[in-house]
N, C-alpha and C positions, 0 to 999 in steps of 0.2 A: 663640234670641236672636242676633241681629249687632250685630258690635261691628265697628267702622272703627279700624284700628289702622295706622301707617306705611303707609299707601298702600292699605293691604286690607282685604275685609271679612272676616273671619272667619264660617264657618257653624261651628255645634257642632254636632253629631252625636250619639250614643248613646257613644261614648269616640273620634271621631276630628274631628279639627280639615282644615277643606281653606281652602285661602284660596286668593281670586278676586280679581285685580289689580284697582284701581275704574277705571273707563272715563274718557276725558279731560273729559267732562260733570261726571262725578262729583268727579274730581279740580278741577275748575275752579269746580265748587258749594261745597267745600270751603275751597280759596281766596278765594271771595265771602264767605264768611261769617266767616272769619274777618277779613276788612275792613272786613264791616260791624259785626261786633263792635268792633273797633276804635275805629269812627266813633262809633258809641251809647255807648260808655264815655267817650270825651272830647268829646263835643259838649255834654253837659250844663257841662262849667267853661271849656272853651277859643268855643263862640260866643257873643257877646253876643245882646241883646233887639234892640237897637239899633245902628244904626251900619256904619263899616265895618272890618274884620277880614280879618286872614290866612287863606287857606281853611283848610278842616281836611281834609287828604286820605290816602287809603290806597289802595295801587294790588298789583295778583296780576294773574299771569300768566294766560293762555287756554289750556290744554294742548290739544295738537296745532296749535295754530300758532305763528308767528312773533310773535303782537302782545301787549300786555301793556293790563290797564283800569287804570281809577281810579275811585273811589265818591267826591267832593268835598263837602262845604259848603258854601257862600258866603253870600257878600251877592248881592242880587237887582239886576243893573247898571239898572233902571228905579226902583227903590224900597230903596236900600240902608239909609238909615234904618229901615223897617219888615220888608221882607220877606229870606227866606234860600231859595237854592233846594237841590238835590239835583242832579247832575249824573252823570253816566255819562259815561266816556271812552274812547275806544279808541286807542294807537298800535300801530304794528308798530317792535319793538323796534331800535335802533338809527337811527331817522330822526326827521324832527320833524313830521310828517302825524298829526295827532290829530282825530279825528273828535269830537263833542261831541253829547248829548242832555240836555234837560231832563225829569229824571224827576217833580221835585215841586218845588212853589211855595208859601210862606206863612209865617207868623212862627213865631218857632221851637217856640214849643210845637206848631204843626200837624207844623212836622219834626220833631223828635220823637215826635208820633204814629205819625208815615206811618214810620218807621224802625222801630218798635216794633211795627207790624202784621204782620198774617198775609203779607198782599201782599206786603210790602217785597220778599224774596227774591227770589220770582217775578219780581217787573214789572223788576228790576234788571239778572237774570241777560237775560232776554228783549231789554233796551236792549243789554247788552253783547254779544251773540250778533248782535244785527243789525247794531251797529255794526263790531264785529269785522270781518264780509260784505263791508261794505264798503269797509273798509280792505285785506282780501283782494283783492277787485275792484280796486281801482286800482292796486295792485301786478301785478298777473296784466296788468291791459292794459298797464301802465307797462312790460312787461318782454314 
């Protein structure tokens, strides 16, 4: 059985314990999901049906680089009345260059479907990983 403890996973053995430091993938899936936990525990009382609304946001670092994401909420700037999107962010820490994806669109029961699915992880870590890229790329030519 493995267990993820402070940073490690633990393998158990027959009576010896070895731990393997988690990789910055792993470390960074870790980080996501704990923001998207965040997001699905206060999105049910903090976004309305209707309307427009302060986003509901949680942001974790990318390990092994410089830039840090965000998992947002919002109102949908076409349709704020009805619709809320999902959004994916990426800066590099210390500047104001934020890249931006839309990951999901629809009223908020549909976001909180799409949060509460299998997908959600996956499609998320995937937005943040590419946007990350690119926010690396324009540093590396910038410099």
């Amino acid at each position: 059985m493995n267990i993820i403890t402070n940073g490690y996973i633990n393998f158990r053995g027959l009576n010896k314990v070895e731990q393997k430091p988690l990789s910055n993938k792993e470390k960074t899936k870790k980080s996501m999901n704990a923001a998207l936990d965040y997001i699905k525990e206060n999105a049910e009382r903090r976004v309305p049906e209707n309307g427009k609304y302060t986003k509901l946001m949680a942001l974790f670092d990318i390990n092994g680089t410089s830039n840090e994401a965000r998992i947002a909420i919002e109102y949908d700037p076409v349709d704020p009345k009805n619709k809320r999107t999902v959004t994916a962010g990426v800066v590099r820490k210390g500047t104001d260059r934020l890249y931006t994806s839309y990951i999901s669109t629809g009223t908020k029961k549909e976001i909180l479907e799409f949060l509460n699915s299998k997908e959600c992880p996956d499609t998320v870590y995937k937005s943040v990983k590419k946007l990350s890229s690119k926010v690396d790329e324009y540093f590396y030519h910038k410099n």
